[in-house]
C-alpha positions in Angstrom: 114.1 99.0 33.7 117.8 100.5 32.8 118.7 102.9 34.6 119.8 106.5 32.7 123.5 106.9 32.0 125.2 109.3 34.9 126.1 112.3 33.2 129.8 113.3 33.5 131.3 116.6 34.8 131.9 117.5 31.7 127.9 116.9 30.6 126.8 118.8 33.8 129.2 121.7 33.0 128.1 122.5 29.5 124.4 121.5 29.9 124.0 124.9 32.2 126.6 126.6 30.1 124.2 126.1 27.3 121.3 127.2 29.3 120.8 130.8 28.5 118.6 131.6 31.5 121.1 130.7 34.1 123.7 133.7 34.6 126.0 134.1 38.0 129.4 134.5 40.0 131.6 132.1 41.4 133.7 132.8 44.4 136.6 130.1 45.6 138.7 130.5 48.3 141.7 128.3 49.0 142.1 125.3 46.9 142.1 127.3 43.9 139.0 128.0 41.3 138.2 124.5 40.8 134.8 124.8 40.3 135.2 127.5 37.6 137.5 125.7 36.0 135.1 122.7 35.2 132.9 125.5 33.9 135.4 126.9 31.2 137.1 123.6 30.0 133.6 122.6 29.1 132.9 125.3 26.7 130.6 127.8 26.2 131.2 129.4 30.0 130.3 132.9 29.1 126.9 132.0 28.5 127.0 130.9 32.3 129.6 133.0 34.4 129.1 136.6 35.0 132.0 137.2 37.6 134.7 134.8 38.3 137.1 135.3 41.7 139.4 133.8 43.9 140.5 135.9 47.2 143.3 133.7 48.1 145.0 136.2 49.9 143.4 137.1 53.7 144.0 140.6 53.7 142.0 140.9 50.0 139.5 138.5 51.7 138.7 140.6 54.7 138.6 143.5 52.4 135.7 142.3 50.4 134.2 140.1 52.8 134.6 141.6 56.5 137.0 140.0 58.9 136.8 136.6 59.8 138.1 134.0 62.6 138.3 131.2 60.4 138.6 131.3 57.1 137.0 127.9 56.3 134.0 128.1 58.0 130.6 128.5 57.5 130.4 131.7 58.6 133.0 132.9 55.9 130.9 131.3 53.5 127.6 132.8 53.9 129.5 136.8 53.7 130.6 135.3 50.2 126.9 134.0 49.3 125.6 137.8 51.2 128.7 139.6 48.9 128.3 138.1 45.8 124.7 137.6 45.6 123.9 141.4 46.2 126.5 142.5 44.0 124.6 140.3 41.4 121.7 141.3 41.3 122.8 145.1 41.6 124.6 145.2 38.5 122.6 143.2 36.2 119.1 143.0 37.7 118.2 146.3 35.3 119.9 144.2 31.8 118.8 141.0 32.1 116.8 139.9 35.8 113.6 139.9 33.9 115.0 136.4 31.6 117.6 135.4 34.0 118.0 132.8 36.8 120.7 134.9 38.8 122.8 132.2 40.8 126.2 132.7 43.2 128.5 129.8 43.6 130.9 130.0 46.8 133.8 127.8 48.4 135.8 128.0 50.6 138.4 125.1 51.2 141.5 123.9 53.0 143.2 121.1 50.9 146.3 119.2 51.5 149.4 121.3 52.4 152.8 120.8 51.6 153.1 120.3 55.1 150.1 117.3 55.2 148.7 118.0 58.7 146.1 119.6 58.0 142.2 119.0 57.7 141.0 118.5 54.5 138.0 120.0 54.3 135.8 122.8 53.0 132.2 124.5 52.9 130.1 125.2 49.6 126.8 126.7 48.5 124.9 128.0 46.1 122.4 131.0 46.4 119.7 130.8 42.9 116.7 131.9 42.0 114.4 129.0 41.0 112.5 131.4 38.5 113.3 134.9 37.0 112.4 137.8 38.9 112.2 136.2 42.2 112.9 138.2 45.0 113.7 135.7 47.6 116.3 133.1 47.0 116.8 129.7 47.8 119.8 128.3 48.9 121.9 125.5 49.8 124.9 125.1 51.8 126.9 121.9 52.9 130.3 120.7 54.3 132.9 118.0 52.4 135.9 116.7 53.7 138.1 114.9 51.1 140.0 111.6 51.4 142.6 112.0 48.4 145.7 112.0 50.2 147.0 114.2 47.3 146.5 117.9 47.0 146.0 117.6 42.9 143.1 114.8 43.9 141.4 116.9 46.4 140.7 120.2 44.0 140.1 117.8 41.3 137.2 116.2 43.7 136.0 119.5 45.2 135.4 120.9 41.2 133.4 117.1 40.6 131.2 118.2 43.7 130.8 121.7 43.0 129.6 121.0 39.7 127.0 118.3 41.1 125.9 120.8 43.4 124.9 123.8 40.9 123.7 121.1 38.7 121.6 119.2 41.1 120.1 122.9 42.1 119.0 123.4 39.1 117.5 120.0 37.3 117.4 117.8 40.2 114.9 119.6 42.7 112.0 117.9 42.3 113.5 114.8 43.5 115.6 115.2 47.2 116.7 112.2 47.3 118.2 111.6 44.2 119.9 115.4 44.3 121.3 114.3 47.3 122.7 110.8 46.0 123.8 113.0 43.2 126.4 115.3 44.8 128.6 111.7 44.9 128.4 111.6 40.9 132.0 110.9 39.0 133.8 111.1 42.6 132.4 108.6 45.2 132.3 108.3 48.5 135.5 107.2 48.9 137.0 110.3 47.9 134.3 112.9 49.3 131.9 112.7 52.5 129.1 115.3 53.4 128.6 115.1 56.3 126.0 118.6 56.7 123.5 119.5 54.0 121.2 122.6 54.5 118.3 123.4 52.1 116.9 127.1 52.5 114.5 129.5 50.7 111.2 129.2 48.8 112.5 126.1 46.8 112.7 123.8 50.0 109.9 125.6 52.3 108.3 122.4 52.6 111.7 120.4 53.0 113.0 118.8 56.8 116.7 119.1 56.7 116.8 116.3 59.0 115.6 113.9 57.0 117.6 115.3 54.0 120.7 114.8 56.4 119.4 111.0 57.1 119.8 110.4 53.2 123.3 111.6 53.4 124.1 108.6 55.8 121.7 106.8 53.8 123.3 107.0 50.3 126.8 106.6 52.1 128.2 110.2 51.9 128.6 110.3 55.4 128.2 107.6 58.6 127.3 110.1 61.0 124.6 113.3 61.0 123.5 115.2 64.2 121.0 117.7 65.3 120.4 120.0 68.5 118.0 120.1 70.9 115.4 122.6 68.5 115.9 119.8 65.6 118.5 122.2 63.8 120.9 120.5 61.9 124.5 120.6 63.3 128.3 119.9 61.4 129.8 117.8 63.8 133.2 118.6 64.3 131.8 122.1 65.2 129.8 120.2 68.0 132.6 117.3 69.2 135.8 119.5 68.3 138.3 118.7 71.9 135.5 118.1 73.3 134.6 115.0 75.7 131.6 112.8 75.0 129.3 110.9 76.9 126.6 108.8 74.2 124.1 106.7 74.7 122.3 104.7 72.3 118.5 103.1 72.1 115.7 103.2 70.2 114.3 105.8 71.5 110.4 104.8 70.4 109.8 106.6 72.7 112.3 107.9 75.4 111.6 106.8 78.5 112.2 107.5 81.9 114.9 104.6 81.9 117.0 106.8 78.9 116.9 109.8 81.0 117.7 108.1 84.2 120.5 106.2 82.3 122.3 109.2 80.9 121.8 111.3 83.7 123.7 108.9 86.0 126.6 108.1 83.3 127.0 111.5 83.3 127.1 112.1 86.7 129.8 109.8 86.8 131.2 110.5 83.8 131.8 114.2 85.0 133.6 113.4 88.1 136.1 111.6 86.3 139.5 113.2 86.5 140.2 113.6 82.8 136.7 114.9 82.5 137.0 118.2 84.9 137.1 121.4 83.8 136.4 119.9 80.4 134.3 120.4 77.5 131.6 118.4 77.1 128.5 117.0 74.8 126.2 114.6 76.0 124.8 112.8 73.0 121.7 110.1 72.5 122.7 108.2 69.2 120.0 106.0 67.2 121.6 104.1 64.0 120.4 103.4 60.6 120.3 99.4 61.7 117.4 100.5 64.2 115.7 103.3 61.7 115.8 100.1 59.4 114.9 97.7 61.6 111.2 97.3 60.2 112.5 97.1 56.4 111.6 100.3 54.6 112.2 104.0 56.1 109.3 105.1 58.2 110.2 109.6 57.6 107.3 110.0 60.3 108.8 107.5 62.7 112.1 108.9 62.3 111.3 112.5 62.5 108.6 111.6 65.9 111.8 109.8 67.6 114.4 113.0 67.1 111.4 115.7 67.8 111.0 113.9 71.3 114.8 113.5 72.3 114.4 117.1 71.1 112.0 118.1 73.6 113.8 116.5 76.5 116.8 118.8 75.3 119.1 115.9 74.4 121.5 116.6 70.9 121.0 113.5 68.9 123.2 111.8 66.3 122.3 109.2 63.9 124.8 106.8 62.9 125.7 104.1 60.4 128.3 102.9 62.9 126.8 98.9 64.5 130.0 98.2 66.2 130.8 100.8 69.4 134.3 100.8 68.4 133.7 102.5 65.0 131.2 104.9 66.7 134.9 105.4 69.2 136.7 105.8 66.1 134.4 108.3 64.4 134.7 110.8 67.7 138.3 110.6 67.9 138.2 112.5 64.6 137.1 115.2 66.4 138.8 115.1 69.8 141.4 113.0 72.2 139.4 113.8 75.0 137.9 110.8 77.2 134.9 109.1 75.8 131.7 108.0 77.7 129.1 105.5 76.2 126.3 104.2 78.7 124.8 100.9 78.0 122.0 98.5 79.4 123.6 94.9 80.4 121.7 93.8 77.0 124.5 96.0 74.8 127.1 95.2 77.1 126.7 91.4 76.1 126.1 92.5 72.4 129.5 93.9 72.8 130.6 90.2 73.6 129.1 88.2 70.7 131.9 87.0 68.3 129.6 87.0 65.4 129.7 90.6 64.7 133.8 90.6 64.2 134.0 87.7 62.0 135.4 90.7 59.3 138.6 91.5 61.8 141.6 89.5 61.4 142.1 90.5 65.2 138.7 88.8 65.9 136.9 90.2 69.2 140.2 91.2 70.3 141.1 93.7 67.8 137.2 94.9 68.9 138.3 95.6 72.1 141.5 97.0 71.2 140.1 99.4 68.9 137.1 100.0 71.3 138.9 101.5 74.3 141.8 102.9 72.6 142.3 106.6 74.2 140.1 106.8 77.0 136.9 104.9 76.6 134.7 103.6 79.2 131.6 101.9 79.4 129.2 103.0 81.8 126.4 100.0 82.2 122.8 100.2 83.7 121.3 97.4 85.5 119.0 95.2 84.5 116.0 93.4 86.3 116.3 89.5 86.4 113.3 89.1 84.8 113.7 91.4 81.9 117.4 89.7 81.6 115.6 85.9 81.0 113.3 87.7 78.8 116.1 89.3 76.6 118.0 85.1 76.9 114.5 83.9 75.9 113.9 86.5 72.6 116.6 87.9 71.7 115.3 91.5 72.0 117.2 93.8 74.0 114.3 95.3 75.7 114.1 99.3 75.0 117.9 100.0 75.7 118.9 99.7 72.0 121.8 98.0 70.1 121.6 94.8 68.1 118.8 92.0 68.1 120.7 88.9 68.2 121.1 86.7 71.0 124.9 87.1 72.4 127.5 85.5 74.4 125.3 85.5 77.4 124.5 82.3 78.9 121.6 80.5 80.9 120.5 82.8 83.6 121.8 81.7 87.4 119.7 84.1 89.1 116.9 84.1 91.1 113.9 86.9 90.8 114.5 90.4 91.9 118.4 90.1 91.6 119.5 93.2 89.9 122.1 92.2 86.7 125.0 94.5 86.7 128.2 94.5 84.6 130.0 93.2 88.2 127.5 89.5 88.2 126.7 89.2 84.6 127.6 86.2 82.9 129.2 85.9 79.8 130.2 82.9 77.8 133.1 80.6 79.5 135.9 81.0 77.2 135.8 85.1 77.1 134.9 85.5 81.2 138.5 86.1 82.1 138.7 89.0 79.2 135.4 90.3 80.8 137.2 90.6 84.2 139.9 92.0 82.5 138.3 94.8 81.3 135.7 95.5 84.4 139.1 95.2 87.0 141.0 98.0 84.9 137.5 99.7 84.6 137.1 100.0 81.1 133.8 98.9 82.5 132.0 100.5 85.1 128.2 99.5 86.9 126.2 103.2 86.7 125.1 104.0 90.3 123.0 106.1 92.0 120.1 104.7 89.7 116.0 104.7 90.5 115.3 101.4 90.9 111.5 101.9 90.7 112.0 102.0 86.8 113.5 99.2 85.7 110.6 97.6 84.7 110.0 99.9 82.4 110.8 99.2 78.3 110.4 101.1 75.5 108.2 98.5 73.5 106.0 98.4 76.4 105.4 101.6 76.1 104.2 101.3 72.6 102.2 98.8 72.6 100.3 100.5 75.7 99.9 103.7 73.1 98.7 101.2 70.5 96.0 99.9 72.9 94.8 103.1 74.4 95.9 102.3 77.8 96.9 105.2 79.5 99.1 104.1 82.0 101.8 104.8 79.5 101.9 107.9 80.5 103.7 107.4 83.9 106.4 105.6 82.0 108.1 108.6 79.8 109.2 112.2 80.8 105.9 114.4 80.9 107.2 116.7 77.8 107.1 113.5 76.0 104.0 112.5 76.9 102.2 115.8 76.6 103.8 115.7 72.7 102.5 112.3 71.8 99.2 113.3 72.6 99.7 116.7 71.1 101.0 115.0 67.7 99.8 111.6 67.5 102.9 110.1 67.6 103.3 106.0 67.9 99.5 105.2 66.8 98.0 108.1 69.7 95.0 109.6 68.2 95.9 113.3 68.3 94.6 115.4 70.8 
């Protein structure tokens, strides 16, 4: 079946503009009224726009809007949406609320200076009413940064994406997904990412934001999304700004008591290391789209059952498009220059040594490494029992620990049962084991101490397949709010208490 032509800016514009029932303000702070201005060049605006405004200057700003700290925030946003919104439906609710869709549009963005060292980025959102009359409104809000490495290229991208936005608000809310996949229309992801979408109001009561925010990474308009501990959905510079980070990654179905004990002891150590001290910090469990995937389509349920438990445990979690560590590295210097942590089961760590995954770098697994522990990275690795090492050389599955699913670089096992594998005996292939010792003399590897060793033998698929079968001994092998929340849910194939 063809799929229906994409509708230009232009198209979007004027189809609202010709829409009688749909009357509001838009407010624009900082790159200029770019969004209004797609408005009037298509024609017919004053059968859309009510109110248009732009307090560039911060003294006019505070006056209308209260004082703020940062002028492209969030925050300063939603006193624009509160502002506007009221002001709306206070002067024309009496004329016209009884036939009108009232609607605010607001921005607020920093584009290129002169002096090009700043971020490129702003906030957006629109506050509507999805029928006349109504007296709650629905809302949503998100966060673009733009790539254009020209200042004319930026505004002209933030007017595409505000334009998708109101449009998408309007005609596209019966299908999430494709609004979402929308807000990329006539601008790309090469030009804009989103990296924080929040639906609100009567509109979306039924809506997750999480999973909305997975479809960003899904649709490529951003490789990373995260969410705190009460499955809020979090902009991540707010969270990783000069911060330092300590993240592990797994599979998390379920968490077990090996995750916690794994990140707890990387963080000990992680702590006590001197560029850590007196430091920020954000501890982070990290699942990516390849393991979401990993059974073909999407399982929502799966997904959401996975975050919710991290959730309980108290863990921030962050879900990734990033296979390779060293673009998950890359991604959080973005944020900060602090020192990075990532903890690891020996099953990653020889993941990290299989050529086959940088067949795309001219640098080969070189230029992995390079790019890997630029600034202040350092692997933190958790041991491994000798029989779950031959069963990981034997399958190719990398236990419950995470990563990829592919054999590595590891070779033939030389140990005998009951000898721990750490990242000081592990073996890796012959021709890259003097760039192993490399890295573990100068410590960009380190073995994670202080671990229990009564629960190593415990896996995540294990675990599963115990829930599967109704055996309860599964129990003993995750953190008791995990267990008390599978039960209570149904999670994994439990029958619900």
């Amino acid at each position: 079946m063809d799929q229906p032509a994409l509708l230009t800016t232009n198209r979007k514009a004027l189809t609202i503009n010709l829409d009688d029932s749909k009357y509001g303000t838009f407010a624009e702070i900082g790159a200029g009224q770019e969004v209004a201005r797609v408005f009037f060049q298509a024609g017919g605006a004053a059968g859309t726009i009510a109110k248009s405004m732009s307090a560039y200057d911060m003294t006019f700003s505070d006056a209308i809007y209260g004082k703020a700290p940062r002028y492209v925030s969030r925050e300063r946003l939603q006193t624009m949406l509160d502002h506007e919104y009221e002001l709306l439906i206070e002067r024309l609710r009496e004329k016209r609320g009884a036939t009108t869709k009232f609607f605010v549009f607001a921005d607020t963005v920093a584009a290129k200076s002169y002096k090009g060292n700043n971020e490129c980025h702003g906030w957006m959102g629109i506050r509507f009413q999805p029928a006349p009359g109504d007296t709650t409104p629905s809302e949503i809000v998100l966060h673009v940064r733009m790539w254009d490495k020209d200042n004319v290229r930026q505004q002209e991208a933030i007017g595409i994406v505000g334009t998708n936005l109101i449009y998408a608000a309007f005609y596209l809310r019966d299908d999430l997904e494709k609004l979402i996949a929308s807000l990329a229309d006539n601008v790309g992801s090469d030009r804009i990412e989103v990296d924080m979408l929040k639906l609100s109001g009567p509109a979306f009561a039924n809506v997750d934001n999480r999973l909305m925010s997975l479809h960003l990474v899904r649709h490529g308009l951003t490789n990373a999304v995260m969410f705190g501990p009460g499955g809020e959905v979090l902009q991540p510079s707010e969270v990783l700004y000069k911060k330092a980070i300590l993240v592990e990654r797994g599979s998390f179905r379920p968490v077990t008591h090996v995750n916690v004990d794994m990140l707890n002891c990387a963080t000990a150590q992680f702590v006590q290391e001197p560029a850590v001290q007196g430091k920020d910090l954000i501890v982070l469990m990290e699942i990516t789209m390849n393991n979401l995937l990993a059974g073909g389509a999407l399982d929502p349920r799966d997904f959401l059952s996975r975050v919710d438990l991290l959730g309980d445990i108290g863990c921030t979690v962050l879900i990734s498009n990033y296979s390779e560590y060293y673009r998950l590295t890359t991604y959080f210097r973005r944020y900060t220059k602090e020192m990075i942590g990532v903890a690891m089961g020996i099953n990653n760590l020889l993941e990290i040594f299989n050529e086959k995954y940088y067949e795309h770098l001219e640098g080969g697994i070189l230029e992995n490494f390079g790019r890997l522990f630029r600034n202040a990275v350092r692997l933190y690795v958790y041991p491994m029992q000798s029989a779950a090492y031959e069963r990981y050389l034997a399958t190719g599955h990398p236990a419950d620990q995470g990563g990829q699913t592919q054999t590595s670089g590891a070779v033939a096992s030389p140990f005998a049962k009951d000898v721990l594998i750490t990242a000081r005996n592990v073996q890796v292939v012959s021709h890259l084991r003097s760039l192993y010792q490399h890295l573990l003399e100068n410590h960009y590897l380190e073995c994670i101490v202080g671990y229990d060793r009564e629960i190593l033998a415990i896996f995540s698929r294990d675990v599963l397949d115990r829930i599967r079968a109704g055996d309860s001994t599964w129990e003993k092998m995750v953190p008791a709010p995990v267990a008390a929340a599978i039960k209570k849910r149904g999670l994994f194939g439990h029958a619900a208490n």
